[in-house]
C-alpha positions in Angstrom: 70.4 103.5 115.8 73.1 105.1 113.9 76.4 106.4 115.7 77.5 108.5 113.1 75.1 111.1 114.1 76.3 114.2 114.9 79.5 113.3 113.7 81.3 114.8 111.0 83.4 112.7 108.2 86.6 114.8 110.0 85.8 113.8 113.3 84.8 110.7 112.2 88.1 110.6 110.7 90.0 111.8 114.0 88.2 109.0 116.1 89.6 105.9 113.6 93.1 107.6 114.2 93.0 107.9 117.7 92.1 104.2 117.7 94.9 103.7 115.4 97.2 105.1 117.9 95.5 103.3 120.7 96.6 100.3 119.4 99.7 100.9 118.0 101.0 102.2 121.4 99.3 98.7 122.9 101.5 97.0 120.3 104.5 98.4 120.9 103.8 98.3 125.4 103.3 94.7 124.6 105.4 93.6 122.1 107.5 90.9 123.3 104.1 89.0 124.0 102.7 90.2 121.2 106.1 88.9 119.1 106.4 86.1 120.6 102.1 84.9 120.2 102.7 86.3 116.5 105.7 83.9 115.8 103.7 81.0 117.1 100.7 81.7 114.9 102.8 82.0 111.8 104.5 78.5 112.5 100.9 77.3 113.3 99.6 77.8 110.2 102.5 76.4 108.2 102.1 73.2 110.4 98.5 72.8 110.3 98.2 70.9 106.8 101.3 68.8 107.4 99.3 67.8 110.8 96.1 67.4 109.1 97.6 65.4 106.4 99.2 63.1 109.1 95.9 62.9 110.4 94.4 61.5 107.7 97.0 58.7 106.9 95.6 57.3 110.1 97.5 59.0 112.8 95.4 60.4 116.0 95.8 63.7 116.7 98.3 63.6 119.9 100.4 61.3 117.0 100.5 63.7 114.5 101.4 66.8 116.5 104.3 64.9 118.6 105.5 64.2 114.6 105.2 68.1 114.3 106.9 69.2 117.3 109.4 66.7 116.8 110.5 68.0 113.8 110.9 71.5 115.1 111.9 70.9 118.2 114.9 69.1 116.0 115.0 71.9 113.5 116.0 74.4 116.1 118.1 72.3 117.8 119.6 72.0 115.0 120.0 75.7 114.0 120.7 76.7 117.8 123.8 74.4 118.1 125.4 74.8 114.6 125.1 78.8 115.3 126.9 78.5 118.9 129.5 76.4 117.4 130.0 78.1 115.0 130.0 81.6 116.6 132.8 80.5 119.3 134.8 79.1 116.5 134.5 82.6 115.1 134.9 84.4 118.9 138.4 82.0 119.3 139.8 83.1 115.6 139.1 87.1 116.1 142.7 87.8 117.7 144.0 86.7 114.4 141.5 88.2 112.1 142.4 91.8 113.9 146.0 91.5 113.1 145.1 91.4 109.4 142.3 93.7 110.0 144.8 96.7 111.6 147.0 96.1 108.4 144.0 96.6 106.1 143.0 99.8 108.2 146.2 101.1 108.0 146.4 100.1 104.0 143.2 102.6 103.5 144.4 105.0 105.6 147.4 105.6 103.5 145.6 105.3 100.5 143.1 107.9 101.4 145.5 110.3 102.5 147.5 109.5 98.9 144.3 110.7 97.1 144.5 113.9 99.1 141.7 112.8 102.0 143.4 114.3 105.1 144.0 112.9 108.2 142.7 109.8 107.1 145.2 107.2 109.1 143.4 109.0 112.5 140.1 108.6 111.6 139.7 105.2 109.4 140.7 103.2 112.9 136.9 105.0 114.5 135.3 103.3 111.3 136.8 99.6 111.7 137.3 98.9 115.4 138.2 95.1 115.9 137.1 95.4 119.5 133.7 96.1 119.0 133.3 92.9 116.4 134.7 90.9 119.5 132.4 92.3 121.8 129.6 92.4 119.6 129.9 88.5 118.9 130.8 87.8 122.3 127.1 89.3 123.0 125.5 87.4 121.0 126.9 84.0 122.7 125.6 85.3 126.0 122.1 86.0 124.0 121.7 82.6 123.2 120.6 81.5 126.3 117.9 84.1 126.1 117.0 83.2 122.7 116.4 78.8 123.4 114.2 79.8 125.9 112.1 82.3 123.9 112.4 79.6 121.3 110.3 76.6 123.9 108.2 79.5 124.8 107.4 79.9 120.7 107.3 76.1 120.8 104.7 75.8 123.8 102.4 78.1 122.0 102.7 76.4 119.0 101.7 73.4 120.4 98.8 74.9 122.5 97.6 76.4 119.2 97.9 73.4 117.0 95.9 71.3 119.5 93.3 74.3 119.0 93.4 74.2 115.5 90.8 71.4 114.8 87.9 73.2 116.9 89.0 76.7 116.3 86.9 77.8 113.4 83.6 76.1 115.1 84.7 78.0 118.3 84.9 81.5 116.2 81.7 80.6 114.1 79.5 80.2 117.5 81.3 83.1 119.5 80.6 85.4 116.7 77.8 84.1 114.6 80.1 84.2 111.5 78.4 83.9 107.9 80.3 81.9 105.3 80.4 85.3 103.8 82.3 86.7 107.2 84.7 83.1 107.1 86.0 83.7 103.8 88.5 86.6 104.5 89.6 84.8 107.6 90.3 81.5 105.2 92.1 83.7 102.5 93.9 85.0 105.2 95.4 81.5 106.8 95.7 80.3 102.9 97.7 83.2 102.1 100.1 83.4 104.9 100.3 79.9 104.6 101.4 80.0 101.1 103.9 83.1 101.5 105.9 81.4 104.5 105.9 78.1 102.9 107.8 79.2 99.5 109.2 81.8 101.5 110.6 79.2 104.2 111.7 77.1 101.0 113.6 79.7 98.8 115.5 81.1 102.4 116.3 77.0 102.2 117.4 76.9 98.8 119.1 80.4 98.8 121.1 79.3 102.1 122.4 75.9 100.3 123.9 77.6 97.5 125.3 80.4 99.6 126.9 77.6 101.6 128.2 75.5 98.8 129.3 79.0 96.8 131.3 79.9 100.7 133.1 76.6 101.2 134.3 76.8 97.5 136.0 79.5 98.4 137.2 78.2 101.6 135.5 81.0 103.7 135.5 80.4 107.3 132.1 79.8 109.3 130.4 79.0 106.4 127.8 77.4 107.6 127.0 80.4 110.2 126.6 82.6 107.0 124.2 80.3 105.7 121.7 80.0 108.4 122.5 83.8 108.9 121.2 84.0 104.9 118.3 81.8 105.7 117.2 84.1 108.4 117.5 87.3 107.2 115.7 86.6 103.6 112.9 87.1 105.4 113.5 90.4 105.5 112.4 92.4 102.2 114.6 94.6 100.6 117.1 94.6 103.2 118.1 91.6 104.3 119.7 90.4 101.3 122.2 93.2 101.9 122.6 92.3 105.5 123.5 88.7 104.8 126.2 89.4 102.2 128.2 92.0 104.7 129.6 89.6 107.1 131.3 87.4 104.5 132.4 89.8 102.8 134.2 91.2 105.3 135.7 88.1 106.4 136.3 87.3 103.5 138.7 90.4 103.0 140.3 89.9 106.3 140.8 86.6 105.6 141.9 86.0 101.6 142.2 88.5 99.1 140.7 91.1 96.6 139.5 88.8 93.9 138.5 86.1 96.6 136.6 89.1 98.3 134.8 90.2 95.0 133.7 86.4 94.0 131.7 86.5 97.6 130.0 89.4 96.9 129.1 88.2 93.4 128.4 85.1 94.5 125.6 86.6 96.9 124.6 89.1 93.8 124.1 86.2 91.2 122.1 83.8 94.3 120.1 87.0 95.4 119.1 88.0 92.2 118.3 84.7 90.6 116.5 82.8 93.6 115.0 86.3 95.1 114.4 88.2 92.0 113.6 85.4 89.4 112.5 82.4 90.4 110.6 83.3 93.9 108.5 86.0 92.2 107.6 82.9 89.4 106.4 79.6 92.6 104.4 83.0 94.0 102.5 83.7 90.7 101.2 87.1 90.5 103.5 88.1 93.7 101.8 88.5 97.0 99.0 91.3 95.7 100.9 94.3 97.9 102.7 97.5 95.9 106.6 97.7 96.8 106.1 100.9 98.4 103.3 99.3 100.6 106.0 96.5 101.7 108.7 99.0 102.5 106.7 101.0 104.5 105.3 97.8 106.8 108.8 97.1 106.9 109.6 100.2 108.6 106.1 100.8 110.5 106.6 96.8 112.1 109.9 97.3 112.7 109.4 100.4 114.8 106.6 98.4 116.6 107.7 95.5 117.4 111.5 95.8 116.9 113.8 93.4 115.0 111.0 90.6 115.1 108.7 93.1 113.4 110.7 93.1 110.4 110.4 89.6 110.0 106.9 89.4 110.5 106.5 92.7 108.3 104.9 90.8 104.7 102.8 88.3 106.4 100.9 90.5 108.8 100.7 93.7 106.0 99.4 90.2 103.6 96.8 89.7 106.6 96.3 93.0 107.5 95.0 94.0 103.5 93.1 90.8 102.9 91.1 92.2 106.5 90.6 95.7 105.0 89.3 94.3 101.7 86.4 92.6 103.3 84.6 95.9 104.1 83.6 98.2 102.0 84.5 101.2 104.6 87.9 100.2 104.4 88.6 98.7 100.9 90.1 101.5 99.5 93.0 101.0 101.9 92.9 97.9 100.8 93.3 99.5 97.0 96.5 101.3 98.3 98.3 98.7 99.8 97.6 96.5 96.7 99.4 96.5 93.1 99.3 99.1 90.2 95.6 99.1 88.9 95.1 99.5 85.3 92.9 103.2 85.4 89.1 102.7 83.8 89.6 103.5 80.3 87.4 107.1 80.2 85.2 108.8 77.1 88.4 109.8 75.2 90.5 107.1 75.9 88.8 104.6 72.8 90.6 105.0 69.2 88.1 106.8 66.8 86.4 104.6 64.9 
């Protein structure tokens, strides 16, 4: 029987975006579950071969995994208590840092108004309130609380899903009578997420080292804060390498001088540029298959879903998302648009004379 009859290719058309919307206004009712089961599946899949490969030097399964969780249990420990340290080092130093930041506000203010910008002195202090940077950090220490316990949460479903992993793809080939022609997409996708947050993961790494060397060279408070703040946010395209570099710099300015101030922000240029632009695009090989313009706007789109996890998770579930569409033909084309620049088919004219 065929349910396209008596359907048009508009309404057709109108029926796959009301679905669309369906789902997106799911997404976005649920999305703290939906965040948090999405973070979990992500660390999964980078775990999976380390457990398998403890697996197969001999360890049993409930071995292996208490290895894994171990290690990231540790890991965000880790992260969790260098952060909060470091953030009520920086919450204790503010009433200092305004002082210097007041004389700086009333510097530009004068400065403006000597270039002819009027009433600048009044309305520079509305741009740089040190109140708000005190508030705003003293949020994020009574956040933290909030954020350990999402954190176990993340870590029980990781767990949950790792002991799942083994029996998983038999579960999914039963339940669904799956063809190795139907498994294929669903390994690309694991493999390719897999890849992306496992050189991701390691160039964030790298890129956070030399940020924190580069800082305490300098002799920049908090370094280390700015650091993990750099590893986090490099998940973020485009973005994110901006984001990193503006705290720093800013303390860096209240804190030193000019040139002091300008080596930050070049250091963060030249580390950016080299690890992001250079040799991260080189360990990926052809790049992750998906057009800049397709990454920007999943960056956008997942951010307005799920909020400030979705632009984390914006590259891995687009990478998903266009390795699913490619395995039908209805939908490849999609899967054409999301992908790179393809070299058009060369036509009757296009051949040199002979």
């Amino acid at each position: 029987m065929n349910l396209d009859t008596g359907f048009s290719p508009v309404a057709r058309a109108l029926i796959v975006m009301a679905a669309i919307a369906i789902v997106v206004v799911f997404l976005q009712a649920a999305a703290p579950i939906v965040t948090l089961t999405l973070l979990a599946a992500f660390i999964a899949i980078v775990a999976t071969p380390p457990l398998r490969w403890l697996q197969r030097k001999g360890l049993p399964q409930w071995g292996a995994l208490a290895v894994i969780v171990f290690v990231l249990l540790e890991a965000g420990s880790l992260i969790v208590l260098v952060t909060t340290g470091a953030l009520e080092g920086l919450s204790d130093g503010l009433p200092s840092y305004q002082e210097r930041l007041i004389l700086l506000r009333d510097q530009l203010g004068g400065w403006l108004e000597g270039i002819g910008v009027d009433n600048a002195r009044e309305a520079v202090p509305d741009l740089f309130d040190p109140a708000a940077a005190t508030g705003f950090v003293r949020a994020v220490l009574t956040n933290m609380s909030d954020a350990f316990t999402t954190g176990l949460l993340v870590l029980l479903a990781v767990i949950f899903m790792l002991l799942e992993a083994s029996s998983l793809p038999a579960k999914l080939i039963t339940a669904f009578n799956l063809t190795e022609e139907a498994r294929a997409p669903l390994g690309r996708v694991v493999s390719a997420v897999n890849r992306y947050m496992v050189i991701k993961s390691l160039t964030s790494l790298a890129t956070a080292l030399c940020l924190w060397v580069w800082l305490k060279l300098l002799g920049i408070d908090f370094a280390i804060l700015w650091a993990v703040l750099a590893f986090l946010l490099n998940f973020i395209p485009f973005v994110g390498s901006l984001l990193m570099a503006i705290p720093p710099v800013l303390l860096a300015l209240v804190q030193t001088d000019l040139p002091t101030t300008l080596l930050v922000a070049l250091g963060y240029l030249v580390v950016n540029t080299v690890i992001g632009s250079i040799l991260e695009p080189r360990i990926m090989g052809r790049g992750l298959g998906i057009s800049t313009l397709a990454v920007f706007l999943s960056l956008l789109f997942w951010s307005w879903v799920l909020g400030t996890a979705g632009a984390f998770l914006a590259v891995p579930l687009t990478l998903a998302l266009m390795i699913a569409l490619e395995a039908s033909p209805q939908t490849r084309p999609l899967a054409i648009l999301l992908g790179p620049g393809v070299a058009p088919k060369a036509g009757p004219d296009s051949g040199e004379d002979s």
